[in-house]
C-alpha positions as CSV (number, residue, x, y, z in Angstrom):
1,X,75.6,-68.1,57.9
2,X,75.7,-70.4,54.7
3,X,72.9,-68.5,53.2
4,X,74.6,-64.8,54.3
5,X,77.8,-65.8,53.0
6,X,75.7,-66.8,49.3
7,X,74.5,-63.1,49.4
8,X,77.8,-61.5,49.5
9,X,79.2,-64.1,47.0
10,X,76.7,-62.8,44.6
11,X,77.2,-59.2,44.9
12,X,81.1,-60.2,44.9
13,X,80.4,-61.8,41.4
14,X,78.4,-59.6,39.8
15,X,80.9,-57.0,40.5
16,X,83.7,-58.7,38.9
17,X,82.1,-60.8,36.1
18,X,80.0,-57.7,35.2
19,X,77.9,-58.6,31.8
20,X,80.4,-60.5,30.5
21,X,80.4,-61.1,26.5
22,X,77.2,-62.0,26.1
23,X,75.2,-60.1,24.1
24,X,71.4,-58.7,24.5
25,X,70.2,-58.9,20.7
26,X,69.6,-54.7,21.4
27,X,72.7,-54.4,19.3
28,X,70.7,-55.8,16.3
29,X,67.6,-52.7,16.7
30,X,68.2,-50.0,15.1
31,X,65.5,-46.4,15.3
32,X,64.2,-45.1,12.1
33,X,64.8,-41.4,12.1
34,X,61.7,-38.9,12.3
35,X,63.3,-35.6,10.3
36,X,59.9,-33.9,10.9
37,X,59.4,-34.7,14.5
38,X,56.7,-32.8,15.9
39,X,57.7,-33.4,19.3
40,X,59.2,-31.3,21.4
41,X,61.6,-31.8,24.6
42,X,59.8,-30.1,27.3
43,X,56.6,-32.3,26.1
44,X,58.3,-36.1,26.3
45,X,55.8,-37.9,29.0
46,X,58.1,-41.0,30.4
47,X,55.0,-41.9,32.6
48,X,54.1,-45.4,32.4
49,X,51.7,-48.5,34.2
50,X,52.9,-52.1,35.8
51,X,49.4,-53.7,35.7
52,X,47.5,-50.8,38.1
53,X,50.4,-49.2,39.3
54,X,51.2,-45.4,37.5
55,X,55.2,-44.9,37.6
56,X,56.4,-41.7,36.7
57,X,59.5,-42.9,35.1
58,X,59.9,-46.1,33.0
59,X,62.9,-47.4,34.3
60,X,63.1,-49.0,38.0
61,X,65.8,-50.6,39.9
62,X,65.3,-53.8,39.7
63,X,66.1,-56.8,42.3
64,X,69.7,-56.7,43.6
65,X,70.0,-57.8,47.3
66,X,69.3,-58.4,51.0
67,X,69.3,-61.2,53.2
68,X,73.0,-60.4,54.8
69,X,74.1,-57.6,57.0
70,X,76.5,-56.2,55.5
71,X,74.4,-55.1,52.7
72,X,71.6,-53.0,54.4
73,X,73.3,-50.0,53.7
74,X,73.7,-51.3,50.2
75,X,69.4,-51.5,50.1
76,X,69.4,-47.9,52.0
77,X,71.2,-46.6,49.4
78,X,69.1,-47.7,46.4
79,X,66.3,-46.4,48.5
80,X,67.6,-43.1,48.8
81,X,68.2,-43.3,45.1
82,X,65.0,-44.5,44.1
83,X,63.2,-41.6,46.0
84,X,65.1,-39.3,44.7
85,X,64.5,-39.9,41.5
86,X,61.0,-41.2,41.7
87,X,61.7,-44.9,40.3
88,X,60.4,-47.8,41.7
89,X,62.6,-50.4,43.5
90,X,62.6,-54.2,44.0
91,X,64.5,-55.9,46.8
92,X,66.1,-59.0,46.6
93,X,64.9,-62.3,47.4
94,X,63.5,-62.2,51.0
95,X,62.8,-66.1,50.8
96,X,65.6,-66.2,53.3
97,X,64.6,-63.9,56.0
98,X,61.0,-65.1,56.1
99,X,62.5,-69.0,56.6
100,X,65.0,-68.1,59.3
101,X,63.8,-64.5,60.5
102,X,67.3,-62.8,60.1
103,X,68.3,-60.0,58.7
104,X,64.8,-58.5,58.1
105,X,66.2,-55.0,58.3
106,X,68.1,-55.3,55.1
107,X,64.6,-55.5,53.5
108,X,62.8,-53.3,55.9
109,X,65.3,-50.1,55.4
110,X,64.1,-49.5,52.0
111,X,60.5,-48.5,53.2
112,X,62.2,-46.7,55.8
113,X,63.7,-45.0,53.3
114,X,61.5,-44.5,51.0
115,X,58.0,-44.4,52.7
116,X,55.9,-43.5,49.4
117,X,57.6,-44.7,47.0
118,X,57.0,-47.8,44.8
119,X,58.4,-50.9,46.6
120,X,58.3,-54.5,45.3
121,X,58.8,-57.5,47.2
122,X,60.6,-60.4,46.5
123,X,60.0,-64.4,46.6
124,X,60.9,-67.8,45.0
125,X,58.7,-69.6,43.1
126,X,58.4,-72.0,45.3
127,X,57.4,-70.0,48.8
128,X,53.9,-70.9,50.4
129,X,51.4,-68.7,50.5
130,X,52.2,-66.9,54.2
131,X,55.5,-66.8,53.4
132,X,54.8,-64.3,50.3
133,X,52.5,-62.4,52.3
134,X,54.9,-62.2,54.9
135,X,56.9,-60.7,52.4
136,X,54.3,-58.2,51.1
137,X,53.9,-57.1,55.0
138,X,57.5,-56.7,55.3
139,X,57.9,-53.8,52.9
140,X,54.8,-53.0,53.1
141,X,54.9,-54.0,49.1
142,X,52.7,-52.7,46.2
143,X,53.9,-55.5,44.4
144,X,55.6,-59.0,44.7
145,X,57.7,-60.2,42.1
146,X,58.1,-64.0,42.3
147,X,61.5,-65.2,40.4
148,X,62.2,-68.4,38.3
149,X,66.0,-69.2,38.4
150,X,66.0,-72.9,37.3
151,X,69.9,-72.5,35.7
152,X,70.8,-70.8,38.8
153,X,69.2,-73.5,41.3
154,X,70.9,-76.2,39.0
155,X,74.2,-75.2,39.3
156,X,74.0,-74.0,43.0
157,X,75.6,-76.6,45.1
158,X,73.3,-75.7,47.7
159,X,70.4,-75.6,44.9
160,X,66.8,-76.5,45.3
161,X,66.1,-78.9,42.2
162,X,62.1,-79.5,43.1
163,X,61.4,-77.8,39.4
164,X,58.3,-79.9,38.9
165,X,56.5,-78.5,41.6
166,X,56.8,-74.8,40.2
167,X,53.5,-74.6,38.6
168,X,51.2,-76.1,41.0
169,X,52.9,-73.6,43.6
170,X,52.8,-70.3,41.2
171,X,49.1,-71.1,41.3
172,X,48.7,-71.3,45.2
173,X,50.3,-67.7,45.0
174,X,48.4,-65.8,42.3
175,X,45.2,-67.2,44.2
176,X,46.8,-66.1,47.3
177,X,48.6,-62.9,47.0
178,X,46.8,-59.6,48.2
179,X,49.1,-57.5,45.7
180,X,49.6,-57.5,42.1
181,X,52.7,-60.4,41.2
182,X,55.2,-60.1,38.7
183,X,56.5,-63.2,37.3
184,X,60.3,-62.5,36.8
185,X,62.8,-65.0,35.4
186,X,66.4,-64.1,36.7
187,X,68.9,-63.9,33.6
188,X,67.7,-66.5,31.4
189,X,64.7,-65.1,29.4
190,X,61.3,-66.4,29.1
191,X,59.9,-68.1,25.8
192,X,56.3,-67.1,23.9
193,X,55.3,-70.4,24.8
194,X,56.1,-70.4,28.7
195,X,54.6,-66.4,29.0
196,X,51.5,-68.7,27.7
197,X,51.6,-71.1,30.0
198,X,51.8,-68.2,32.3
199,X,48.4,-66.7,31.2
200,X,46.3,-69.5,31.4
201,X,47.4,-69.5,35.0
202,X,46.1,-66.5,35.3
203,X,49.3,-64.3,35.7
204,X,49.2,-60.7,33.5
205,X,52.5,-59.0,34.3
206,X,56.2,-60.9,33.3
207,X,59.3,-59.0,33.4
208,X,61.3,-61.2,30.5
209,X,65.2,-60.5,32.0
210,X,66.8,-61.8,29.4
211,X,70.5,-62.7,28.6
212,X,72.9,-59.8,28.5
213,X,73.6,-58.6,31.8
214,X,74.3,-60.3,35.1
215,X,74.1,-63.7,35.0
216,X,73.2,-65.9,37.9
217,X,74.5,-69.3,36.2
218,X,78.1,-67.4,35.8
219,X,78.2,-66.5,39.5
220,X,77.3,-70.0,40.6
221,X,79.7,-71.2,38.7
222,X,82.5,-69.1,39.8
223,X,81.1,-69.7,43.0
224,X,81.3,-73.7,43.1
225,X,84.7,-73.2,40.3
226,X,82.8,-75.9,38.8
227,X,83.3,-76.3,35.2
228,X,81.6,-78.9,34.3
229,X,78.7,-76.4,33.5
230,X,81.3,-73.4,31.9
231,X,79.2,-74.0,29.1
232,X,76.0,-72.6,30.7
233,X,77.2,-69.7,32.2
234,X,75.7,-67.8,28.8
235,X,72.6,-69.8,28.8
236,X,69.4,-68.4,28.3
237,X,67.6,-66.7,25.6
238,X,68.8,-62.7,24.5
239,X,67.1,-59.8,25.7
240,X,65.9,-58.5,22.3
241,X,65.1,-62.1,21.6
242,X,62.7,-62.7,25.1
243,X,61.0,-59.0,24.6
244,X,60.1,-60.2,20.6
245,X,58.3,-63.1,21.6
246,X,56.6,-62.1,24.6
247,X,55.4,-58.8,22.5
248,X,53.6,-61.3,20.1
249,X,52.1,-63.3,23.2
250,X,51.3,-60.8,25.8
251,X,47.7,-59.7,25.9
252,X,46.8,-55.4,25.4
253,X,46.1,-55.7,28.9
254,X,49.2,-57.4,30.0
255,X,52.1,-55.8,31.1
256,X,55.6,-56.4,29.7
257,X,58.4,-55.6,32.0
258,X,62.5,-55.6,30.1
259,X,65.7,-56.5,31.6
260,X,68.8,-58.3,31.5
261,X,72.0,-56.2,30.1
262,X,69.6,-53.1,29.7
263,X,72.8,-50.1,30.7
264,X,71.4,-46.9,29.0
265,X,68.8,-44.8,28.3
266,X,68.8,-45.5,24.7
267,X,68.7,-49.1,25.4
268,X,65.8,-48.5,27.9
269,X,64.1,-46.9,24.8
270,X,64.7,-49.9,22.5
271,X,63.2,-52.5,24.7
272,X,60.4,-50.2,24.8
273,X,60.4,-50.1,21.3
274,X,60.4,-53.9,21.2
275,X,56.9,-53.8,23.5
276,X,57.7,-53.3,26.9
277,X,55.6,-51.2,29.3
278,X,58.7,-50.6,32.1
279,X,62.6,-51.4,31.8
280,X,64.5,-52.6,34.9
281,X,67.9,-52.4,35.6
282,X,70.2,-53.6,38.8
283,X,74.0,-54.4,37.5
284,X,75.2,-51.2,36.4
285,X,73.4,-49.5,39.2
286,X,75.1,-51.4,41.9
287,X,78.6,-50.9,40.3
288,X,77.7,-47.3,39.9
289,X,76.6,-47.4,43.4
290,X,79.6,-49.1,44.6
291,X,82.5,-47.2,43.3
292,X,80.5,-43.4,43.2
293,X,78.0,-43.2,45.7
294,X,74.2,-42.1,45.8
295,X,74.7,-38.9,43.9
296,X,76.8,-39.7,41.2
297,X,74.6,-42.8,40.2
298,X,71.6,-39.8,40.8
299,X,73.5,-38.5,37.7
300,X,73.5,-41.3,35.8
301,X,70.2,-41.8,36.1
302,X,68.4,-38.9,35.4
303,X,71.3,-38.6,32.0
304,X,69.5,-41.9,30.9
305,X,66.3,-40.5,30.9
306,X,67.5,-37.3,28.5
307,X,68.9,-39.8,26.6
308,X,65.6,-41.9,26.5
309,X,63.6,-38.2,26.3
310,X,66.0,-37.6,23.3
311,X,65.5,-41.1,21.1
312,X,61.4,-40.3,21.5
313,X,62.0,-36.6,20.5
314,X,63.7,-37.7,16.6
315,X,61.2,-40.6,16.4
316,X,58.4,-38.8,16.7
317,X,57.2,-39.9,20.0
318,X,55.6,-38.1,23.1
319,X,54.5,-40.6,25.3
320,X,55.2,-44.5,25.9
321,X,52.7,-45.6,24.5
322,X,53.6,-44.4,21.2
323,X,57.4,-45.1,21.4
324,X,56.1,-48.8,21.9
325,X,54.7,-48.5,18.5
326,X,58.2,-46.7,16.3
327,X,59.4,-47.8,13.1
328,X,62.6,-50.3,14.3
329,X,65.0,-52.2,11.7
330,X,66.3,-55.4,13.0
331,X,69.3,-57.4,11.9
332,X,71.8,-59.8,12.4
333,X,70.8,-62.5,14.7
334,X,67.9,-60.5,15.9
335,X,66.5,-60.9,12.3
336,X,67.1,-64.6,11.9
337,X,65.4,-65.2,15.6
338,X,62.7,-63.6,14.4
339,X,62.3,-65.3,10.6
340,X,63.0,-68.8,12.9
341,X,60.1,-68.0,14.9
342,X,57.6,-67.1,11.8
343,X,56.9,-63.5,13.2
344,X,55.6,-60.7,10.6
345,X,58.7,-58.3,10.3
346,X,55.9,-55.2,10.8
347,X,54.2,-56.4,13.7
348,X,53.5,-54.3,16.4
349,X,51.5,-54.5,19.9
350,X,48.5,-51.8,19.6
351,X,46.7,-51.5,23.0
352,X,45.6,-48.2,22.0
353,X,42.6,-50.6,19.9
354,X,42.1,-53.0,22.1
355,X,40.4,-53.0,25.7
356,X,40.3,-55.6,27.9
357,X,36.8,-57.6,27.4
């Protein structure tokens, strides 16, 4: 019951905290205009890849919720969603139901839903092997994202602290797990030099979700009204920021997945800019969701693509592939993060040149 009432905390938070004031570093990209664009509308191809996986938009809804009854109709709905518009949809963390085997069908009505869609599962970091797999089974998964919420687990009253076990677990799992895995941090960003650590693991595929949108530390916090950690409710490193260093760690055959704060098509198409393969997004579709209803948030959605279609047509870009490679102009504090960090101003991920081996 503890653990059920946690999940509808968290939905209750995000809902009223929303993003906040914290920012994404997006603010700081700004497109250089193509005034001989050869591209035309009808030709835009939004098709993209996570690792082996073809998606035929590059925005999916990402994690969200599950684990309490009350919200299964919450998952159905994003399922219907999700099929309708051909995205691909992760659950929330299912840790819960595989410990105490309740509330399974919170997870399970999204393949009900959804039967050939895209589906990924959900787990901690620190789940065994069979409970990952159970997981995978559950949903009957193409994918498992396993998510790293340190700030959250800190705060937490009801937190699991065992951080220094993380690594030697995350490789039990990626020997383990029959599906392709996502490592996915939860609000907080990931750093060049922990997306390394990463790869000598062995992991390929990192979705960054980065400061700017929900955060996890602000719910806890509101949660426990404890403020001696007020100060970390913003903690974490930007969007923009996360997506600049990973783009200058990540491998050509890596993929790079965006979120945190991402709320638009145009947005979609800057993190994409910045080097990701895929954008995710879960906030602003649940509040959508909440207040409108399936078809209404339908709308939304496929608006954000034209608007994403529209940014490739006056840069010049067909395909994703090439919008990862447009002209961008950073500034403010997106400019000093990257002079701090030593990175070339013109760099730019090119997997069109290099293969794999």
């Amino acid at each position: 019951m503890i653990r059920e009432q946690r999940k509808l905390d968290h939905i209750r938070y995000a809902l009223e905290l929303g993003d906040g004031n914290r920012r994404t570093g997006l603010e700081d990209i700004r497109f250089m205009h193509n005034c001989l664009t050869p591209v035309n509308p009808e030709d835009v191809d939004l098709t993209t890849r996570i690792g082996d996986l073809s998606l035929p938009v590059p925005v999916f809804i990402d994690a969200i919720t599950g684990g309490a009854g009350p919200v299964r109709e919450i998952n159905r709905k994003l399922a219907v969603l999700a099929r309708r518009s051909g995205a691909a949809m992760a659950v929330g963390s299912q840790y819960g139901a595989i410990k105490t085997g309740n509330h399974a069908d919170t997870f399970t009505v999204v393949r009900e839903e959804n039967p050939e869609g895209i589906v990924f599962a959900n787990v901690s970091a620190l789940a065994s092997p069979e409970e990952a797999e159970a997981a995978v089974r559950m949903i009957r998964a193409d994918a498992l994202e396993i998510h790293l919420n340190a700030a959250q687990e800190l705060i937490m009253q009801e937190g699991d602290r065992n951080f220094s076990s993380v690594r030697e677990n995350l490789a039990r799992l990626r020997e383990s797990v029959s599906v392709p895995v996502i490592i996915k941090e939860t609000g907080c960003g990931m750093a060049a030099e922990q997306i390394q650590e990463l790869q000598r693991m062995g992991f390929t595929c990192f979705n960054t979700a980065g400061v700017g949108g929900t955060s996890f530390a602000a719910i806890e916090i509101s949660r426990s009204r404890n403020e001696r950690y007020r100060k970390f409710a913003d903690w974490g490193i930007p969007t923009a920021w996360s997506l600049i260093d990973a783009a200058h760690t990540v491998n050509p055959w890596d993929t790079l997945i965006a979120s945190g704060g991402i709320r638009s098509g145009w947005q979609a198409a800057q993190a994409i800019a910045l080097g990701a393969d895929a954008v995710g997004m879960s906030g602003n579709i649940l509040a959508l969701l909440m207040k409108q209803g399936v078809d209404e948030t339908q709308a939304f959605f496929e608006s954000m693509l034209d608007e994403m279609k529209s940014v490739m047509v006056l840069t010049g870009c067909r395909t994703i592939r090439d919008l990862q490679q447009a002209v961008v102009i950073y500034t403010g504090d997106t400019l000093a993060f990257i002079l701090n960090r030593g990175y070339d101003l013109g760099f730019k991920r090119n997997r069109k040149q290099i293969k794999k081996g």
